[in-house]
C-alpha positions as CSV (number, residue, x, y, z in Angstrom):
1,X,9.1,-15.6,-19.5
2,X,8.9,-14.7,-23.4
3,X,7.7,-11.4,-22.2
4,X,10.2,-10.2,-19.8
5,X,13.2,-11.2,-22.9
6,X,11.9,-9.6,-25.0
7,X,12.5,-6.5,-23.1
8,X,16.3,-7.5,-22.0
9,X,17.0,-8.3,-25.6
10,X,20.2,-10.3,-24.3
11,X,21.5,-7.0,-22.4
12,X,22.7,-6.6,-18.9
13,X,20.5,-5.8,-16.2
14,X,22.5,-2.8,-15.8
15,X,22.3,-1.6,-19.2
16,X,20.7,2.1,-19.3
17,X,18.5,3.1,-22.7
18,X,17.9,6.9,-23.3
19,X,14.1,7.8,-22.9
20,X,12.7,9.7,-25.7
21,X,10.1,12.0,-25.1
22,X,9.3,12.4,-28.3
23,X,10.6,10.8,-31.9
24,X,13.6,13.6,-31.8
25,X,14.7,14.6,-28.7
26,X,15.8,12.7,-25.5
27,X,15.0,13.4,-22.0
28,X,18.5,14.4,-20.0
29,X,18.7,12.5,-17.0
30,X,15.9,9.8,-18.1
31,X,17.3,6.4,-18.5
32,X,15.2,2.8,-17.8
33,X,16.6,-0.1,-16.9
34,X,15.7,-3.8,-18.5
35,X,13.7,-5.5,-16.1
36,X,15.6,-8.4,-14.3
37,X,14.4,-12.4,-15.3
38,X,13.9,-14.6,-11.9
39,X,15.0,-17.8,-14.5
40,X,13.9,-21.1,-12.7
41,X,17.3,-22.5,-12.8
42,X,18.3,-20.0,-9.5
43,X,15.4,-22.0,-8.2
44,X,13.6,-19.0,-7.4
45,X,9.8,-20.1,-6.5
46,X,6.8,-17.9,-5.2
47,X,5.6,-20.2,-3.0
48,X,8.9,-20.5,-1.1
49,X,8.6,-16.6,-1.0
50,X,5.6,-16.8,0.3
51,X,7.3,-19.8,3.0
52,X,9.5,-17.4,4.2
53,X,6.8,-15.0,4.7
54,X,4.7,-16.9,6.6
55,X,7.6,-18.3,9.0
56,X,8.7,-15.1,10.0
57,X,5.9,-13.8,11.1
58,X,5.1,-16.9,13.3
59,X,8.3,-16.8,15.1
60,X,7.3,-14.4,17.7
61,X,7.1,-16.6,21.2
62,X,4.2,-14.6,23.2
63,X,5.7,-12.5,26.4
64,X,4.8,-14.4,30.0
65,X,2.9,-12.5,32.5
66,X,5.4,-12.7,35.4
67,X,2.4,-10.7,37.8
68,X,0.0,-8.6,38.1
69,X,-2.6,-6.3,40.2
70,X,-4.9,-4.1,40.2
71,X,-6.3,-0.5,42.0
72,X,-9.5,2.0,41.7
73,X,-8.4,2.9,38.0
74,X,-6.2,0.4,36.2
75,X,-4.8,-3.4,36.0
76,X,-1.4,-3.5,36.3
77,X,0.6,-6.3,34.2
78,X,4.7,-7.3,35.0
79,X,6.0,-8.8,31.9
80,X,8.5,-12.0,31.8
81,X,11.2,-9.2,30.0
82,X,11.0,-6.9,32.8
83,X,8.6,-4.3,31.1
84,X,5.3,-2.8,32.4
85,X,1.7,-2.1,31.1
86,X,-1.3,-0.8,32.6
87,X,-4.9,-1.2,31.4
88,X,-7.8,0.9,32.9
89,X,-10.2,-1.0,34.3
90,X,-13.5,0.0,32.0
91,X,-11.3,-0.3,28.7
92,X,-10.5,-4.6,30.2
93,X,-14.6,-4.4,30.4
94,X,-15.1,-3.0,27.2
95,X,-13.0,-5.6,25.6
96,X,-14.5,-8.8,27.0
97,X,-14.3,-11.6,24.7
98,X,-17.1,-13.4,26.7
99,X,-20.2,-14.6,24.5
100,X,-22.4,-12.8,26.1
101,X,-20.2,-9.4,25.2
102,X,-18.6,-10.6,21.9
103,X,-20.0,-12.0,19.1
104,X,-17.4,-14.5,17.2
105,X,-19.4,-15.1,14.5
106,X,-19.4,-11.8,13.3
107,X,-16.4,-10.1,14.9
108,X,-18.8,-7.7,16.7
109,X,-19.1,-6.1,20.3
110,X,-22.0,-7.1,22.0
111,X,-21.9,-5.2,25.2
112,X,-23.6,-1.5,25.5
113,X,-21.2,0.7,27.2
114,X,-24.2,2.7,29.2
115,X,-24.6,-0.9,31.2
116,X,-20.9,-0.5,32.7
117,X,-19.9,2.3,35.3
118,X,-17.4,4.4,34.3
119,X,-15.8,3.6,38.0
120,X,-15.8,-0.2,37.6
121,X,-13.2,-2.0,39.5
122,X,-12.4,-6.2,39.6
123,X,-13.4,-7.7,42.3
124,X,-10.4,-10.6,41.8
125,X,-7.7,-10.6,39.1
126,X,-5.2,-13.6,38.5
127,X,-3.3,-15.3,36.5
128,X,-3.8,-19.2,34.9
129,X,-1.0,-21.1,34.2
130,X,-1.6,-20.7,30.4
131,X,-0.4,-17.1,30.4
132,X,-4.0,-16.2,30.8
133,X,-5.7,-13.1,32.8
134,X,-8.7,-13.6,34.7
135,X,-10.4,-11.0,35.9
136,X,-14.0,-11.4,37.9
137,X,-16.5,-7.9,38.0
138,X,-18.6,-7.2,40.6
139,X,-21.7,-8.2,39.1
140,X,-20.2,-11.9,39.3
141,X,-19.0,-11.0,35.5
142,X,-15.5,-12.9,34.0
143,X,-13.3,-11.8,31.5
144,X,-10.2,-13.7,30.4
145,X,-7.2,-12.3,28.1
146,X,-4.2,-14.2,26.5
147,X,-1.4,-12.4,27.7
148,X,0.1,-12.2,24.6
149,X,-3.1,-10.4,23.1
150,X,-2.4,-8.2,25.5
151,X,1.0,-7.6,24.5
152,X,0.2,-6.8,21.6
153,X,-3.0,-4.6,22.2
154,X,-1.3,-2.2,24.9
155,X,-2.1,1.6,24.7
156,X,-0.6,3.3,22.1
157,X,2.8,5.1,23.3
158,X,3.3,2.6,26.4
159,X,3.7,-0.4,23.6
160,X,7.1,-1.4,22.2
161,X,8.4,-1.0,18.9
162,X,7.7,-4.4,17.9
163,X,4.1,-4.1,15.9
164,X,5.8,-0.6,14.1
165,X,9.1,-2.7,13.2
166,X,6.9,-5.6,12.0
167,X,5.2,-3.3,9.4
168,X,8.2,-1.5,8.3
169,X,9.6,-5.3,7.7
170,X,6.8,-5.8,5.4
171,X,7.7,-2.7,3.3
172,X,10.9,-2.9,0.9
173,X,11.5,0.9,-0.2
174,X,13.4,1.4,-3.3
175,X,15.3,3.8,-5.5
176,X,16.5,3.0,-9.2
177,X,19.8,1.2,-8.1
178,X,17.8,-0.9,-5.4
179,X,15.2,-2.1,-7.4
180,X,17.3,-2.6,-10.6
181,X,19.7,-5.0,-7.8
182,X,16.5,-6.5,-6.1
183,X,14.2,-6.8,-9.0
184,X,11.0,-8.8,-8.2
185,X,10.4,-11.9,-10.1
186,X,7.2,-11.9,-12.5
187,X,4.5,-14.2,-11.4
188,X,2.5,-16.4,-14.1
189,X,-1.5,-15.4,-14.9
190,X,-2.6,-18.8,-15.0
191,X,-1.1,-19.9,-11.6
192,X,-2.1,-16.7,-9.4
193,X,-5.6,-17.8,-10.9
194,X,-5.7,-20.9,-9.4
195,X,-3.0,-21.2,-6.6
196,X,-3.9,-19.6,-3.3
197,X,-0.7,-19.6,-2.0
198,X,0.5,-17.7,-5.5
199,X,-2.2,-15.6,-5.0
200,X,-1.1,-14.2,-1.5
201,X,2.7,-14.4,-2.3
202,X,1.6,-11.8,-5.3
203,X,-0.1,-9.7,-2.9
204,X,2.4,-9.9,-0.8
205,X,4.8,-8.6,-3.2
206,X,2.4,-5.6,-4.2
207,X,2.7,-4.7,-0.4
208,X,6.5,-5.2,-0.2
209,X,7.5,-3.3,-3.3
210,X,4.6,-1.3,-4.2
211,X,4.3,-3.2,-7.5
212,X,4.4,-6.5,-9.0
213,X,4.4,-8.0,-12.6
214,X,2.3,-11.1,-13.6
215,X,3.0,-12.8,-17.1
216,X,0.9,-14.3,-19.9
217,X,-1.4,-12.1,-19.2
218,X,-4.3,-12.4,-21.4
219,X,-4.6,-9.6,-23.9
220,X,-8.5,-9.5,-23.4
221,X,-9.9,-7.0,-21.0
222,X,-11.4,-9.4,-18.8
223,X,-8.0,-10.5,-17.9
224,X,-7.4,-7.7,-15.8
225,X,-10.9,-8.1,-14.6
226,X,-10.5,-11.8,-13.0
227,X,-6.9,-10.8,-11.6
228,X,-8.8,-7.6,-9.9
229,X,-11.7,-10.3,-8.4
230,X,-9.0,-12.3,-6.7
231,X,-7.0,-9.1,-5.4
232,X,-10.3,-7.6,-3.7
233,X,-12.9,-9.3,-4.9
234,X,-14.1,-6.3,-6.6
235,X,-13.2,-4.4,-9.5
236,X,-13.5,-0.8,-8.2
237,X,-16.4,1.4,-10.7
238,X,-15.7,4.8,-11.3
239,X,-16.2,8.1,-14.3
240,X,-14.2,5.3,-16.3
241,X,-16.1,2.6,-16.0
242,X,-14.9,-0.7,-14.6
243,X,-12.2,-2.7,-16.3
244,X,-11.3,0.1,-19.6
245,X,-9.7,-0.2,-23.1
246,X,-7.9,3.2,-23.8
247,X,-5.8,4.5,-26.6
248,X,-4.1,7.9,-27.5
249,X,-6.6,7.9,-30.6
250,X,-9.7,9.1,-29.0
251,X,-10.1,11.3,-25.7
252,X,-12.5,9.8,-23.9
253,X,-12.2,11.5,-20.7
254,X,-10.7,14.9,-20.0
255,X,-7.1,13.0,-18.8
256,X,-3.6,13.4,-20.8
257,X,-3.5,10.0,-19.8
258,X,-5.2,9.3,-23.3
259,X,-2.3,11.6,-25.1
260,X,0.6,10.9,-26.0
261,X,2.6,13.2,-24.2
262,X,5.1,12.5,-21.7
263,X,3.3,12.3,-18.2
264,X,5.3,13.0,-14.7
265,X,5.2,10.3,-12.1
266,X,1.7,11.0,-10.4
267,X,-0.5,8.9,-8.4
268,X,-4.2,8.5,-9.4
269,X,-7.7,9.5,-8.3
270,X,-6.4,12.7,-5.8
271,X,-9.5,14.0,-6.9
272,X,-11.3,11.0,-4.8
273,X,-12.2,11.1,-1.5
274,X,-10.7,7.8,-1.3
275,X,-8.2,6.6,-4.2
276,X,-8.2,3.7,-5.4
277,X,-5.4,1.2,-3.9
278,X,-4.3,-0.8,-6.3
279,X,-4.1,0.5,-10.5
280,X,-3.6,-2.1,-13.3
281,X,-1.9,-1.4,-16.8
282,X,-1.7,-4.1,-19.3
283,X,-0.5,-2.4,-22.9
284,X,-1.6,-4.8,-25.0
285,X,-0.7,-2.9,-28.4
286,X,1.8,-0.2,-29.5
287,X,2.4,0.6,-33.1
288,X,5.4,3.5,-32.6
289,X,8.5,4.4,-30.9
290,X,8.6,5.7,-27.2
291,X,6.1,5.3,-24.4
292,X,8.1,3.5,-21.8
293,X,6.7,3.5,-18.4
294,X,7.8,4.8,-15.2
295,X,7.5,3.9,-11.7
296,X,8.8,5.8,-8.7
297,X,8.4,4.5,-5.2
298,X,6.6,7.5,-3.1
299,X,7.1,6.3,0.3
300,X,11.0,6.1,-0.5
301,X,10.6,10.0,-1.9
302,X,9.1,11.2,1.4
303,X,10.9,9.0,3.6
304,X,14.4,10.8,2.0
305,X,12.2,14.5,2.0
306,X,12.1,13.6,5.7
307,X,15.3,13.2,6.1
308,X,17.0,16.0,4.3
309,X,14.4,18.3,4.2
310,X,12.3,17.6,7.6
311,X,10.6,21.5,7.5
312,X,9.6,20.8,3.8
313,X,8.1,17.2,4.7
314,X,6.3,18.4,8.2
315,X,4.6,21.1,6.0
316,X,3.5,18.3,3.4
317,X,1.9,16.2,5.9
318,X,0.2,18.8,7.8
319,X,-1.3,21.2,4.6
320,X,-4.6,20.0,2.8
321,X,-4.3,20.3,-0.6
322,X,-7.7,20.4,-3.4
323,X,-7.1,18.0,-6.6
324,X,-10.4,18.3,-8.7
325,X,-11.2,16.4,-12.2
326,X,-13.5,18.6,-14.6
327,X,-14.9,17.3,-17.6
328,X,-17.6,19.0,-19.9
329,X,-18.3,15.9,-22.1
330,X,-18.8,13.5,-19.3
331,X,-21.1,16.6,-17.0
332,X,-18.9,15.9,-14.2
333,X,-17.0,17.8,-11.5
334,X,-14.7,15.6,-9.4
335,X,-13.4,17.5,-6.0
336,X,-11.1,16.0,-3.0
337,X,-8.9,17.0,-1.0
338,X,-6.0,16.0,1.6
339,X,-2.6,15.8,2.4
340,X,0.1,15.2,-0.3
341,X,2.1,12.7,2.4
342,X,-0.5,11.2,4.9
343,X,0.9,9.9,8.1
344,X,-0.2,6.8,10.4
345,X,-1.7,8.7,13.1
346,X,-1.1,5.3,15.1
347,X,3.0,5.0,14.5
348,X,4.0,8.0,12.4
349,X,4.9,5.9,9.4
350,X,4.1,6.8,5.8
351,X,0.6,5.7,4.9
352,X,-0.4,7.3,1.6
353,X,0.8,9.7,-1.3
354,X,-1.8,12.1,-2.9
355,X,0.4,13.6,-5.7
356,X,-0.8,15.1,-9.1
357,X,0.3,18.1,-10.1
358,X,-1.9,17.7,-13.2
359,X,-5.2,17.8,-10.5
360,X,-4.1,20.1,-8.4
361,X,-6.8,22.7,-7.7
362,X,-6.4,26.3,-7.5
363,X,-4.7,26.8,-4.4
364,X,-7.3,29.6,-2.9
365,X,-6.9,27.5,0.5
366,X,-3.6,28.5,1.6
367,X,-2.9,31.4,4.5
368,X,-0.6,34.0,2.7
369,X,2.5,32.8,4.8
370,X,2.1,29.5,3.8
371,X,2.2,30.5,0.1
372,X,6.0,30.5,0.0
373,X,7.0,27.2,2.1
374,X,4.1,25.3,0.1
375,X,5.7,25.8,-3.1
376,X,9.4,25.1,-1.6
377,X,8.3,22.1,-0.4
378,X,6.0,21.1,-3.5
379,X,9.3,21.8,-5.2
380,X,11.6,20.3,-3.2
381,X,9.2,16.8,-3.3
382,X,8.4,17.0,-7.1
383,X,12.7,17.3,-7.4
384,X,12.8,13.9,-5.6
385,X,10.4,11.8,-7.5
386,X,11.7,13.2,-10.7
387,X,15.3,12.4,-9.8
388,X,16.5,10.0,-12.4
389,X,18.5,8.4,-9.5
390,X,14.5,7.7,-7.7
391,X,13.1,6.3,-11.1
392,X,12.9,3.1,-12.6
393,X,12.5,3.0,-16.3
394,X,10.7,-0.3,-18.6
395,X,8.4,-1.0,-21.2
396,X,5.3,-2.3,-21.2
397,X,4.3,-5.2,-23.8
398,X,1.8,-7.4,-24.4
399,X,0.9,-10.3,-21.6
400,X,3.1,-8.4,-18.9
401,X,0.3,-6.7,-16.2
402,X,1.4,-4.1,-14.1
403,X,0.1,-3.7,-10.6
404,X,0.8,-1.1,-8.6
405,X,-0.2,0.1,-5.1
406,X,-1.6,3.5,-6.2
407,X,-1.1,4.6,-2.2
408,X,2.3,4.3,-2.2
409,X,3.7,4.0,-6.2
410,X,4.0,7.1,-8.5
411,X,3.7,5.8,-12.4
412,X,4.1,8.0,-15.6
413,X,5.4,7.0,-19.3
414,X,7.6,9.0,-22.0
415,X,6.0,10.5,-24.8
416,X,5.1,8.1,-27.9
417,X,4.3,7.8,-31.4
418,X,1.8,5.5,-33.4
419,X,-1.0,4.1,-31.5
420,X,-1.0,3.2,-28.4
421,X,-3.3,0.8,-26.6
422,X,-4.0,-0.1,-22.6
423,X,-5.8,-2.3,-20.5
424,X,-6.5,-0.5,-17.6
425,X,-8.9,-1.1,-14.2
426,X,-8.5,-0.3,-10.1
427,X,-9.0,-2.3,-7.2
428,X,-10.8,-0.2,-4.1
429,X,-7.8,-0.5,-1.1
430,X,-9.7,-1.2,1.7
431,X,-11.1,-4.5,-0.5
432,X,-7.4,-5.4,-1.0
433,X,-5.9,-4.8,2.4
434,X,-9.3,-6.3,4.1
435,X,-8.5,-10.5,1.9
436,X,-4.9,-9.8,2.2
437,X,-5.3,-9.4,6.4
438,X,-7.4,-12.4,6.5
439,X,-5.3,-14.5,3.8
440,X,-2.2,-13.3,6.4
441,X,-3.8,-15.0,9.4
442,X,-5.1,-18.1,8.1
443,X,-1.9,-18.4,6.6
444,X,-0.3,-17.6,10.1
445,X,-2.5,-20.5,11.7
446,X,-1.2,-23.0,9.0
C-alpha cells in the first residue's frame, strides 16, 4: 500500500489539487483527485470480489420447456414463463451437437451444409423430462438441445433482455464523482502472479471499470511483460516494440507521447486496424513537477452524448473516420480507419472508442453536407471527455501499474518538467477477452 499513500499524503479522498500544465500556469477546470486506499481493516479482499462475481452469474435457474411443435419451416418452443420462440428447422440441423456433426475437442462444426436440404423438416420432435429437445431427421438423424441453451441462443430480436442486461451488469460506467466514491482497490504484483483467482478478479475489474491498478510493481520492464503474459498470454508487438522504456529526453517515435506537453484524453492505436485492448503505464521515474495522469471513461462520454445529444452520437457511430501515424525516422506510414463510437451490431451497446484527435487524418472522406454536423458532433464529444466533471485526475509513481482497457478508457497526463520515465506495453483484445471468457466459465462450473 506504500504506493497508493504516498499519493493521499494524509488528505481526504475528496481533496481536489490544481493540474499544472506547465511549471507556471494552471489548467482552469483541471483538478485530480487522490486515489482511494481499499485498507484491509474494511476487510475488503479480491477474492471475495471475485466470489460475488462468480455467484451472480450462476444464479440464473434455466427456463422449462412447457411444449413444443413443429411445421414445414420452424420448431416451435412454449416456455414455462409464458413466452414463445421459434427456430427454423435447417438452422436446429446446422447446430447439432451430435459427434458425428460437432467436434468437442476442438469447438468445431463438423457437418457440411451442402449435405442438408434447405427444406429439411423433423420427422418427430419431443421433449425429455430433463428439459431436453429431441428432434429425429428424416435420414434417421438425432439432435438433442438443453432447453436452456436454447434460451439463451434464440434469434436475435425474438430473445429477451436478459443476455444485454447481463453485459451491461458487468460494466460500471463512471464520471469523476462516481469513481472518486467507488474507487477500485489496488491489487498486489506478487499475488495476481501466482493466484488464479486474483488473476481473474483483476481482469474482471479491467472489464468492470475500464482500468485497474496493481501494486509493488516491479520497476524492471519485464514487470509489465509477465503481467501482460497472464492477461492474454501475449504481449501485443508493434512500431514500438514489445514491452518499451520511454522518456521525454529522446523522441523515438514521431508521438508527443515522448514530450512533455500536456496530452488530451485519447485512446491509442486509431491508426490500427485493430487497437490494441488493453495499454499498460508503469512511471517508474520522474525528476520534476507536473505530469499527473488522466483517465476518462469513453463509454460513459458516449453513453451521456447519446443521451443529450442523440443526432450528434447517431452521426459518430455511423461516419468512418481516417487516423494515420507517419514517421520519417522509423520509414513507416500507419493508416486505419473506423468509427469514433462503434456499436454492438448484436444489442446496440457501446463496444469501442476510436478517439485521437492527434491521428486524425485529413478529413478528404466526408460528403460536403456532412462537413458541418461532423465537426458539431466531434465538438460536442471532445466537450464531454474534456469536462473536468468526466475526468479523473492522479499521479503515477513508482510500483503502481496502470491498466487500462484501451477500447473503452481515454488516458492523457498534464504537462511536466525534469525527466520523465515510463514503462509502457499492450495486450492484443481479442487475446484478453478470449482467457478471460474461458477463465468466466470454468469459474462458472466451480
Amino acid at each position: 500500500m506504500l504506493a497508493l499513500r504516498y499519493l493521499i499524503n494524509n488528505l481526504s479522498k475528496g481533496a481536489l489539487y490544481s493540474v499544472q500544465r506547465n511549471a507556471s500556469a494552471s489548467v482552469r477546470g483541471r483538478t485530480y483527485s487522490a486515489i482511494s486506499v481499499c485498507m484491509s481493516s474494511r476487510g475488503v479482499k479480491f477474492h471475495n470480489v471475485n466470489q460475488q462475481f462468480r455467484e451472480k452469474s450462476s444464479t440464473s435457474s434455466p427456463l422449462a420447456i412447457s411444449a413444443v411443435s413443429s411445421d414445414n419451416d420452424a420448431v416451435s418452443i412454449s416456455w414455462a414463463d409464458g413466452s414463445s420462440t421459434k427456430f427454423h428447422n435447417i438452422w436446429l440441423r446446422d447446430h447439432c451437437k451430435c459427434k458425428q456433426c460437432y467436434n468437442p475437442a476442438t469447438y468445431q462444426k463438423e457437418l457440411n451444409i451442402l449435405d442438408v436440404p434447405l427444406d429439411i423438416k423433423p420427422t418427430n420432435v419431443s421433449i425429455t423430462d430433463q428439459n431436453y429437445l429431441s428432434i429425429k431427421w428424416p435420414d434417421s438423424h438425432e439432435t438433442g438441445f438443453d432447453g436452456a441453451w436454447l434460451k439463451q441462443h434464440s434469434y436475435y430480436g425474438e430473445r429477451d433482455a436478459i443476455k444485454t442486461s447481463d453485459q451491461k451488469k458487468q460494466l460500471f460506467l463512471w464520471d469523476k464523482k462516481i469513481i472518486e466514491a467507488n474507487m477500485p482497490c489496488p491489487f498486489d504484483f506478487p499475488k495476481v502472479l501466482s493466484d488464479e483467482d486474483e488473476l481473474f478478479a483483476l481482469t474482471h475489474g479491467i472489464i468492470k471499470h475500464g482500468f485497474a491498478f496493481v501494486e509493488n510493481t516491479p520497476t524492471e520492464v519485464s514487470a509489465i511483460e509477465e503481467i501482460s503474459i497472464k492477461l492474454g498470454g501475449f504481449v501485443m508487438e508493434t512500431h514500438y516494440g514489445k514491452a518499451w522504456e520511454f522518456s521525454n529526453e529522446v523522441l523515438k517515435h514521431a508521438d508527443t507521447a515522448y514530450t512533455s506537453d500536456y496530452l488530451r484524453g485519447h485512446t491509442d492505436n486509431t491508426y490500427f486496424s485493430h487497437p490494441a485492448g488493453l495499454q499498460m503505464l508503469h512511471c517508474v521515474g520522474h525528476d520534476g513537477t507536473g505530469g499527473l495522469n488522466l483517465l476518462v471513461d469513453g463509454f460513459c462520454a458516449a453513453e451521456k452524448l447519446r443521451k443529450y445529444d442523440k443526432a450528434s452520437f447517431d452521426f459518430l457511430t455511423s461516419t468512418t473516420v481516417p487516423f494515420h501515424y507517419k514517421s520519417d525516422s522509423e520509414n513507416i506510414h500507419l493508416k486505419a480507419h473506423g468509427p469514433v463510437i462503434e456499436l454492438d451490431p448484436f444489442n446496440g451497446g457501446i463496444s469501442e472508442i476510436r478517439f485521437n484527435t492527434y491521428d486524425t487524418y485529413t478529413l478528404d472522406c466526408l460528403k460536403y453536407a456532412d462537413v458541418a454536423r461532423f465537426y458539431k458532433a466531434l465538438k460536442a464529444f471532445t466537450g464531454l471527455t474534456c469536462a473536468p466533471e468526466n475526468q479523473l485526475w492522479f499521479k503515477l509513481v513508482p510500483g503502481l501499474l496502470l491498466i487500462m482497457g484501451n477500447w473503452r478508457v481515454l488516458h492523457g497526463r498534464s504537462s511536466f518538467t525534469g525527466k520523465r520515465t515510463m514503462h509502457g506495453c499492450y495486450v492484443n483484445g481479442d487475446d484478453f477477452f478470449g482467457k478471460y471468457r474461458a477463465k468466466a466459465v470454468a469459474q462458472n462450473k466451480n
